[in-house]
C-alpha positions in Angstrom: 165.5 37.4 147.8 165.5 40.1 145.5 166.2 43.8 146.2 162.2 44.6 145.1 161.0 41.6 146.9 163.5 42.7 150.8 161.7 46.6 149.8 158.3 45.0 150.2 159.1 43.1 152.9 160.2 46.1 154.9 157.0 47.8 155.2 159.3 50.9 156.7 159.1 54.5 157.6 158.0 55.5 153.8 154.7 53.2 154.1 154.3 53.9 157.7 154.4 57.4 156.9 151.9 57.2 154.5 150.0 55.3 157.1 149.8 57.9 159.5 151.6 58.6 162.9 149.8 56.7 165.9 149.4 58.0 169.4 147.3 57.3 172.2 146.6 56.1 176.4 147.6 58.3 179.4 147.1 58.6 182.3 148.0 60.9 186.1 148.7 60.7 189.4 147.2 62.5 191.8 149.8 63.7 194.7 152.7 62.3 193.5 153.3 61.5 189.2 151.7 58.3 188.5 152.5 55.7 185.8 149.9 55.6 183.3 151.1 52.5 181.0 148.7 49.6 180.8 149.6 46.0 181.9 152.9 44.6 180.2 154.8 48.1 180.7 156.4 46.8 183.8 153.6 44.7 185.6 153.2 40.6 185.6 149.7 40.0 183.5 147.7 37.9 186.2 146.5 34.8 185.3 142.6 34.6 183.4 140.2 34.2 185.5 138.9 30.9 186.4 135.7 31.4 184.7 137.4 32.6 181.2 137.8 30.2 178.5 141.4 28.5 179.0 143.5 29.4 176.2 146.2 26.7 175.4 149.4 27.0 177.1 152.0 29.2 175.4 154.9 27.2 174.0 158.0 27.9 174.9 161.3 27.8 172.9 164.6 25.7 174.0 166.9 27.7 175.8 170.0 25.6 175.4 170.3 22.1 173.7 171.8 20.6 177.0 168.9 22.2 179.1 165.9 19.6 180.4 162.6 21.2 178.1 161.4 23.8 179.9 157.7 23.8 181.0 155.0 25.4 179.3 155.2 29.8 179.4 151.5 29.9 180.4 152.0 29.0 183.9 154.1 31.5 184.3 153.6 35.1 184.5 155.3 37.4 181.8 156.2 40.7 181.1 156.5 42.8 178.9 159.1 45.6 178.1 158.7 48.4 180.7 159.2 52.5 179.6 161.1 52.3 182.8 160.5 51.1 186.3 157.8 52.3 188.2 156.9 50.5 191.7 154.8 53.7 192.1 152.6 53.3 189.5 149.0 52.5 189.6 148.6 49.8 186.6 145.3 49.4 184.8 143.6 46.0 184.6 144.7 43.4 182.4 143.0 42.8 179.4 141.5 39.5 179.2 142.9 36.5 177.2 139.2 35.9 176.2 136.8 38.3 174.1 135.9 41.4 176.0 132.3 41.3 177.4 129.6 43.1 175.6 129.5 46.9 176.8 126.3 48.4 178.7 123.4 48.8 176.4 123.4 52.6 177.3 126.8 52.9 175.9 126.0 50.2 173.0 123.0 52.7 171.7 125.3 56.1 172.3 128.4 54.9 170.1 125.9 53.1 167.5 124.2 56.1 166.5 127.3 57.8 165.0 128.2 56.4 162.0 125.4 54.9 159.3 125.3 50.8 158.6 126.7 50.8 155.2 129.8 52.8 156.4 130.8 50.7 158.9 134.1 48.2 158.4 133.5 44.3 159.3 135.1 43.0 162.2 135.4 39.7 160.5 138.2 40.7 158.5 140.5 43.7 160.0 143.9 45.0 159.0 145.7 47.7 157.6 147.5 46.1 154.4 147.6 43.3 152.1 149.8 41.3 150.1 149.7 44.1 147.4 151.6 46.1 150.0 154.3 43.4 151.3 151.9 42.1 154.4 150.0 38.4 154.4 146.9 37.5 153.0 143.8 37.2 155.1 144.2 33.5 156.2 148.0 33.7 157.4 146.4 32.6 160.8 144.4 30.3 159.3 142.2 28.0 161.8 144.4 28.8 164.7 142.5 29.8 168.0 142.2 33.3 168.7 143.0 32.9 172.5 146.1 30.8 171.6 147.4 33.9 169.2 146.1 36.5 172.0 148.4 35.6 175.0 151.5 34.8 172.2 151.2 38.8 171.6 150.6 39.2 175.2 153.7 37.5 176.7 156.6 38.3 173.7 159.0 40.1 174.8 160.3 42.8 173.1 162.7 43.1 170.8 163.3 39.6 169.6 166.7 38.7 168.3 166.2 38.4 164.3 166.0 41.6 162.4 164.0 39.5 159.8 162.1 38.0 162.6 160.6 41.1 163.5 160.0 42.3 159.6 158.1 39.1 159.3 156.1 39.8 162.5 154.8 43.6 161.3 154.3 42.2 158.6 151.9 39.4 159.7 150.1 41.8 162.2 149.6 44.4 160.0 147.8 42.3 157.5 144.2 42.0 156.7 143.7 38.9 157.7 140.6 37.0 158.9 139.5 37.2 162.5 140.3 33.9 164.4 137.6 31.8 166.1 137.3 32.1 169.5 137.8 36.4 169.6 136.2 39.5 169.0 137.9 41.0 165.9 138.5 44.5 167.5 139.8 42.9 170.2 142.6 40.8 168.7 143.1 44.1 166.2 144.0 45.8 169.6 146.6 43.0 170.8 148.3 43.1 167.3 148.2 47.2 167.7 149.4 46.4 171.2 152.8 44.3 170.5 153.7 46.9 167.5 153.5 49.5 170.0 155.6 47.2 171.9 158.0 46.3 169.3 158.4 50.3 168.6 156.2 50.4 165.6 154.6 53.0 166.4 153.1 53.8 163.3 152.3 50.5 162.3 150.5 50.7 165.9 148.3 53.6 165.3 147.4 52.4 162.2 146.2 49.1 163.1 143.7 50.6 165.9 142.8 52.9 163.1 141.4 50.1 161.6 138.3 49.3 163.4 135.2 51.7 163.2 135.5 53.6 166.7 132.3 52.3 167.1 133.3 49.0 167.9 135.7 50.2 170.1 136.0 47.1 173.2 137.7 48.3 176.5 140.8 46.6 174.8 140.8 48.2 171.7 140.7 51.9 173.8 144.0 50.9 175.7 145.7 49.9 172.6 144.7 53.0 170.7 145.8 55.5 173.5 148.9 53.5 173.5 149.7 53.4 170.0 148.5 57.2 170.0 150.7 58.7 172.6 153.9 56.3 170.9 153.4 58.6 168.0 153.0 61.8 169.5 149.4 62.2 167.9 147.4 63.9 170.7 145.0 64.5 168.1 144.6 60.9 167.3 143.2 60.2 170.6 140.1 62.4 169.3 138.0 60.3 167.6 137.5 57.9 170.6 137.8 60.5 173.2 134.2 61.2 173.9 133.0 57.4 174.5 136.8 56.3 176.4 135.4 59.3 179.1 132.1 58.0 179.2 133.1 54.5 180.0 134.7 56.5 183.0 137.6 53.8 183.6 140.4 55.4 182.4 141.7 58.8 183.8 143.9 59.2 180.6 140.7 59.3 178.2 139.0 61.6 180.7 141.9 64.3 180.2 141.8 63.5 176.3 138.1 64.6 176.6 139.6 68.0 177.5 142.6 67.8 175.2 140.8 67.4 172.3 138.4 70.3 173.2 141.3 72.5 172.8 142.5 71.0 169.7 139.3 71.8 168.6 139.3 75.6 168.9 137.1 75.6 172.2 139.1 76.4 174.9 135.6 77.7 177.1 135.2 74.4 177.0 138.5 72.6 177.4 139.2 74.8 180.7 136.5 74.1 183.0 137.3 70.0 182.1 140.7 70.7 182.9 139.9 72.5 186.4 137.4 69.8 186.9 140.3 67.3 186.5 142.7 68.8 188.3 140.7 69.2 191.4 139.4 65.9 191.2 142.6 64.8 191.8 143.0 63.0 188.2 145.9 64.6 186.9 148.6 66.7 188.8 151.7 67.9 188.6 153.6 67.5 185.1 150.7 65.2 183.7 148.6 67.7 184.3 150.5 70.3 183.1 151.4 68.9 180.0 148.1 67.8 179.0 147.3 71.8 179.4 150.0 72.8 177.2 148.8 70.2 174.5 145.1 71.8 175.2 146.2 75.4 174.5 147.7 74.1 171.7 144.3 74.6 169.9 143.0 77.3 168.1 142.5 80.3 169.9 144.5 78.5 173.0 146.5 81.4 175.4 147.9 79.5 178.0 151.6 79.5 177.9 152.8 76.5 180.1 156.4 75.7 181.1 157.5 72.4 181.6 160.3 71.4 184.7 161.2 68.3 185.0 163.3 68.6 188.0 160.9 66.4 190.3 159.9 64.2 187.6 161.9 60.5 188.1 160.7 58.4 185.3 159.1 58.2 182.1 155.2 57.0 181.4 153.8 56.8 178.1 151.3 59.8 179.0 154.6 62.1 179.6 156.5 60.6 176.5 153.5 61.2 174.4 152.0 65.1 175.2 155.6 66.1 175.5 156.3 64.6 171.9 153.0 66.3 170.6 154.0 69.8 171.8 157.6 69.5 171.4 159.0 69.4 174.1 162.1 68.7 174.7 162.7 65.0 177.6 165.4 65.1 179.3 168.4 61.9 178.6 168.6 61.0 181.5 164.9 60.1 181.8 164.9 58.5 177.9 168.0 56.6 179.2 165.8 54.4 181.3 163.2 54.2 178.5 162.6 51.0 177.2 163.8 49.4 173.2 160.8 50.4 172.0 161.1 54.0 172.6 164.3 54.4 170.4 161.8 52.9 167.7 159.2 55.8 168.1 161.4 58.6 168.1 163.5 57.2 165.2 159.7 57.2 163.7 158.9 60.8 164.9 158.6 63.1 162.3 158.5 66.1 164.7 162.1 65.4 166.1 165.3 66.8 164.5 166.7 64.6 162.0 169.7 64.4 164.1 168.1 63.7 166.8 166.6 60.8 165.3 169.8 59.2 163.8 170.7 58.5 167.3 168.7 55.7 167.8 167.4 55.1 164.0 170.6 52.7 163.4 169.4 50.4 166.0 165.8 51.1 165.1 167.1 49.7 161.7 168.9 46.9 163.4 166.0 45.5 165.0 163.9 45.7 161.4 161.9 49.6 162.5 163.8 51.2 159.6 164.4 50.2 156.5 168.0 50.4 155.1 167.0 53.0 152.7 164.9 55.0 154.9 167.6 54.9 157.0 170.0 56.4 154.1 167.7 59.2 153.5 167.5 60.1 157.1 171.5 60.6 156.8 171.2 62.4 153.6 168.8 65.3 154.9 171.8 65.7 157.9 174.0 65.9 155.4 172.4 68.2 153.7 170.8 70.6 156.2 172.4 74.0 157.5 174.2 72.7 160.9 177.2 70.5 159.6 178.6 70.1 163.3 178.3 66.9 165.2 179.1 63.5 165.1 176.0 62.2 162.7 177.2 64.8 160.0 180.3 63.5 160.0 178.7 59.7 159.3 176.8 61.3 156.9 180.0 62.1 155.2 181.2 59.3 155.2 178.1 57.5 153.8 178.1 59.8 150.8 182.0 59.2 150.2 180.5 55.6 150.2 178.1 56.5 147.3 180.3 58.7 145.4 184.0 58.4 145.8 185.8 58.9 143.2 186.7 55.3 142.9 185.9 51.9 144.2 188.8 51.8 146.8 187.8 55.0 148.1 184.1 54.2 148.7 185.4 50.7 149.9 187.7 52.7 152.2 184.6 54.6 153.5 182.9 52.0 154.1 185.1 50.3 156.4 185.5 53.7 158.3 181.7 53.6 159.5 181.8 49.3 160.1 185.0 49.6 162.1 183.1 53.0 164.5 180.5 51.2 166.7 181.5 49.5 169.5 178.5 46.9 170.2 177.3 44.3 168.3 173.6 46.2 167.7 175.9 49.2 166.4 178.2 46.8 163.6 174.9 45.3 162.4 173.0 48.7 162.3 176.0 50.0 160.3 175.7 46.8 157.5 172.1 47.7 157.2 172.8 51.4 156.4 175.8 50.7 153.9 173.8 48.1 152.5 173.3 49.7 149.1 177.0 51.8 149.0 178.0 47.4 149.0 176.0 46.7 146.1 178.0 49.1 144.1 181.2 47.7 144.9 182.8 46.3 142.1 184.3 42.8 142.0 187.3 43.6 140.2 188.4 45.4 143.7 191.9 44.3 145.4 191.7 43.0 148.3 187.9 43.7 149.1 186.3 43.2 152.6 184.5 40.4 151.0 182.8 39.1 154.5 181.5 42.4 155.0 180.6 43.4 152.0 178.3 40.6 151.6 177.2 40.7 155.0 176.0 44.4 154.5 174.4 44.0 151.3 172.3 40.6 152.8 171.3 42.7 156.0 168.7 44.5 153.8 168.1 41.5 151.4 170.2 42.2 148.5 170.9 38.6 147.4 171.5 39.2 143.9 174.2 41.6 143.7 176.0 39.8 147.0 175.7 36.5 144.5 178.2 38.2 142.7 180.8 37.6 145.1 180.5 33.7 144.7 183.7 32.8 143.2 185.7 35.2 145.3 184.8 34.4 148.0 187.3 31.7 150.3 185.9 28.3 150.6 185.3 28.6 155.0 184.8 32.1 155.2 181.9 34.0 156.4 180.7 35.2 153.1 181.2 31.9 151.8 178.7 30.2 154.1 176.3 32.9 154.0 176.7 32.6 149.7 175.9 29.1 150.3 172.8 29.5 152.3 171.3 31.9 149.9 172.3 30.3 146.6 169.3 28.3 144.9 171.7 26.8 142.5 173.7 25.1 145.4 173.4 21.7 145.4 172.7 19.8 148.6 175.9 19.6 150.6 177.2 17.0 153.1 178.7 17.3 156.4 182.4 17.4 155.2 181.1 21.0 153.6 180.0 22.2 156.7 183.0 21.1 158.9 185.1 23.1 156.1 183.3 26.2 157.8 185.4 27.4 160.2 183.5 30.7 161.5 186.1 34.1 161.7 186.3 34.6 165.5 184.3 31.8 166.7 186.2 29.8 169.2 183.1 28.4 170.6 182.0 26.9 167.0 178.5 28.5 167.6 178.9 29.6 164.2 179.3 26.5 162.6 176.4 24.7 164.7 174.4 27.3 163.1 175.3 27.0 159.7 174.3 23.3 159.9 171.2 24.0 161.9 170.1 26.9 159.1 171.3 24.1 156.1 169.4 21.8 158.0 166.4 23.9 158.1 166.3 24.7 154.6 166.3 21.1 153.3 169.9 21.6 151.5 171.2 18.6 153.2 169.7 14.7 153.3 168.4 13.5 156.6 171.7 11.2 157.1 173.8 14.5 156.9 172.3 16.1 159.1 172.3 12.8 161.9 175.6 13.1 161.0 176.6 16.4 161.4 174.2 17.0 164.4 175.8 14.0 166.1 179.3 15.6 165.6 178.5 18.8 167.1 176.6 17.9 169.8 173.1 18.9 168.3 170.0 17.8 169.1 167.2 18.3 166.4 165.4 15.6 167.5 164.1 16.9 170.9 160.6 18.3 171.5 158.9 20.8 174.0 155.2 23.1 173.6 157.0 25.3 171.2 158.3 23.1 168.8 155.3 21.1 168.3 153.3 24.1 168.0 155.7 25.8 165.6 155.5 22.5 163.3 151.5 22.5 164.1 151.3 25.2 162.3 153.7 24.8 159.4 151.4 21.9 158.9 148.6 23.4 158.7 149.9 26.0 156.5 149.5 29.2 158.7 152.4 31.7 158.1 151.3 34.8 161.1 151.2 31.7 163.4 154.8 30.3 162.3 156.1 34.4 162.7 155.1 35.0 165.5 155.9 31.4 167.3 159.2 32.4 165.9 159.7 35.6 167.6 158.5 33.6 170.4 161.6 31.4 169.9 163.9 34.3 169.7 163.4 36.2 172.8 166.2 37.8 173.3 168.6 41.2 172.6 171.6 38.9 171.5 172.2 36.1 169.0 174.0 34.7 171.7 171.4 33.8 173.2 169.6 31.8 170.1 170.1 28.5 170.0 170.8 26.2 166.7 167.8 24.0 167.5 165.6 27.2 167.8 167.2 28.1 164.1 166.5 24.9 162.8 162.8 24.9 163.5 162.5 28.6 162.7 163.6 27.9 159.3 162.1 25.2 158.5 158.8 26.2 159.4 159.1 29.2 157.3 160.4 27.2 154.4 157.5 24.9 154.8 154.9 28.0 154.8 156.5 29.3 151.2 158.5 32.0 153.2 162.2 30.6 152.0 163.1 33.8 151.3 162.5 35.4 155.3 163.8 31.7 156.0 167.1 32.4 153.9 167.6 35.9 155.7 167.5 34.9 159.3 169.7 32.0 158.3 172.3 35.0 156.9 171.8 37.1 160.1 172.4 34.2 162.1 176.2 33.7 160.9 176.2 37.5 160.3 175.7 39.0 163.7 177.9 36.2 165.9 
């Protein structure tokens, strides 16, 4: 994969920012702070109803090779990532697997007569990019069912192994794609808006539930936009959509974004008496309340000066992360501790937040495939050069530019290995072989004894296959850089399984390495069919075996749908650690991205696989 061809792929905080920020959903308590998060922040989505269309069962991926096949996923109730526990919290109804049902004909006639016919955007084709801009074109779901897809976003768990996994995945719901049978099209917009926000995305988010006509706004599609609104920070965002959430009079969150956005808009005569109103109805109190006051006066001609203590506050909601993000102020650690993944993915998105601020959690944003690596480089660059030069990011920053521009090659070699050899935790070593990625590529071969594993490991986190190909005959015959070489060269020919035993796998007692290596050669097709019996049989693999998720997962490379293959992938890798990513799950990833012309995505999960073990 090309250096152009990983930028496109990485549709990262440049695009996003060009995209928008996204914000949106609260939500109070009355006596006591109430969780405000929608189902899949911390509560099991019930079962559809008996009388919904039955979607088919989620497929589920092999845990372990010696493991029986595990039963189906849709029998059993998921979750998704939680901000933080709250066994407090009021939840909000689950949306429905099925389309949502056609709003009251009151409501129907007040949102239709806001926006003329030949203005309005289809439903039958919704997204925010296309292939132009490094997402999929419009059939990448092709004739998949629309329920099928819906309770796949619904029960992933978040984040999912793979770096490249989860580039793939934005990149596939972002697209403009074609509106499967069997859903409404603002509906499944507003599960793919949904599992960004999910994912940490947040921009990505907003701008997907910016892509349907307010208008055609179902009760999903206003959960997902307050969702994706409030992960960016946006108050404003919520605006559009603020007058018909309140009148559907379900949610308490849009019913304080009424009065929000009345501030915002310069009319705090207005904004005040729906902020009493609220308050003494008992749907906001204490810091909700409060905080949705300060974002109020925030407005034009806004006097109120609010202070915000969060002394008796004991968790976070997405309603607290968001109006404290859009008026800046400042949440305490030890609540953000408790915060789940995806909140280090919105405030490494945040452009409101100190930069150094953000470079706290943008390395594992960029990890997990939020950040791309040079997005991630510039982020470094402005702490290096802004006025405070104390702290431990400046001194990364440092070292990052000795990595650029040391006098020599052994000096910016020596830099480099400074900032691999610093984190402690596997998330951290990978984040840091995604931010040298590009100080790599400008490492001369002619170097004396190079770090040619990392080297080559750093400059394939972010895609760079072309200058890491110039490592090929320096690099040892068994090493990691030689079998990561081998799974991105197209001029290899196909290898046998005496190649792969010569693969020994630096630090990897368990051989977990080298079952991957065969499962990712496997995958490709750079081995014939008696190779890998052969090699499977020696290391105890079995390819062979079948559950829901494989079969789906080759259903669809069939059929030729690339967003079904992602996101049955991610579906295969859920998990924090590589760990716990089996080669059988590797082996049908790749070869059902191979199969749907993505080699390239198929090449890079394969590299991150040897890579991050």
């Amino acid at each position: 994969m090309s250096g152009a061809a990983a930028r496109k792929l990485t549709i990262g905080l440049r695009f996003g920012t060009a995209l928008a920020v996204v914000l949106a959903i609260p939500a109070v308590g009355q006596q006591r702070p109430e969780s405000i998060l929608p189902p899949g922040f911390g509560d099991p989505t019930p079962a559809p109803s008996p009388a919904a269309a039955r979607p088919k069962p989620v497929p589920q991926a092999p845990a372990q090779p010696s493991q029986a096949v595990p039963p189906p996923a849709a029998s059993v109730p998921a979750t998704a990532p939680a901000l933080l526990p709250a066994p407090d919290a009021t939840p909000i109804a689950a949306p429905s697997p099925g389309a949502t049902p056609p709003a009251p004909t009151d409501f129907a006639a007040f949102v239709r007569a806001d926006m003329p016919s030949f203005a309005r955007r289809s439903l039958a084709r919704v997204g925010v990019a296309g292939p132009a801009e490094g997402a999929m074109g419009p059939n990448a779901f092709g004739q998949a069912d629309g329920r099928f897809l819906e309770v796949l976003m619904q029960r992933l768990n978040t984040p999912v192994a793979s770096r490249w996994v989860s580039i793939a995945l934005r990149r596939a719901l972002m697209a403009r794609v074609d509106t499967p049978r069997g859903v409404n099209g603002a509906d499944f917009a507003a599960e793919r808006s949904w599992l960004l926000t999910r994912m940490g995305e947040s921009v990505a988010a907003r701008a997907m539930a910016q892509a349907v006509d307010t208008e055609d706004y179902t009760p999903k599609m206003f959960e997902a936009t307050m969702q994706a609104a409030l992960a960016t920070g946006d108050a404003a965002a919520l605006c559009p959509a603020a007058e018909a959430g309140a009148e559907l009079g379900q949610e308490r969150g849009w019913i304080m974004a009424r009065a929000i956005c009345a501030g915002l808009s310069g009319t705090p005569a207005r904004a005040q008496p729906l902020l009493t109103q609220a308050r003494k109805s008992g749907i906001a109190g204490g810091v909700d309340f409060l905080l949705a006051q300060k974002v109020a006066g925030a407005g034009q001609s806004g006097r109120q000066a609010v202070t915000i203590e969060w002394d008796s506050v004991d968790h976070l909601t997405a309603w607290r992360y968001g109006m404290a993000t859009a008026t800046g102020v400042e949440i305490p650690d030890s609540l953000l501790a408790t915060a789940s993944p995806a909140v280090q993915g919105w405030r490494a998105l945040s452009p409101t937040l100190d930069p150094r601020v953000r470079a706290a959690v943008a390395e594992l944003a960029a990890a997990r495939g939020i950040l791309s690596s040079a997005a991630l480089v510039d982020l470094y660059s402005a702490i290096d050069a802004g006025d405070d030069q104390s702290g431990a990011q400046v001194g990364i920053a440092r070292d990052l530019r000795a990595a650029y521009e040391g006098p020599d090659a052994k000096a910016r070699a020596d830099a480099l290995v400074r900032l691999w050899d610093e984190p402690k935790s596997a998330e951290g070593r990978y984040a840091r072989l995604v931010l040298t990625a590009g100080a790599a590529a400008r490492i001369p071969t002619t170097l004396e004894q190079p770090d040619i594993d990392r080297l080559v490991a750093a400059m394939l986190s972010a895609g760079l296959d072309v200058p890491a190909l110039r490592w090929r005959d320096k690099a040892a015959r068994g090493s990691n850089a030689w079998a990561m070489l081998t799974l991105i060269d197209p001029a290899m020919p196909s290898l046998s399984y005496g190649d792969v035993s010569a693969y020994s796998g630096t630090n990897d007692a368990e051989g977990l390495k080298r079952r991957m290596f065969l499962a990712a050669m496997a995958g490709l097709g750079r081995m014939s069919g008696a190779e890998v019996e052969r090699g499977a049989q020696a290391l105890g693999l079995r390819f062979a075996q079948e559950n829901s998720w494989t079969r789906s997962i080759a259903k669809a490379a069939r059929e030729h749908e690339p967003g079904t293959v992602v996101l049955l992938a991610a579906i295969g890798m859920q998990t924090r650690q590589w760990h716990g990513v089996s080669p059988e799950a590797v082996y049908r990833i790749t070869a059902a991205l191979h199969a749907v012309g993505m080699s390239g995505e198929a090449r890079m999960i394969a590299v991150e696989a040897i890579s991050r073990l």
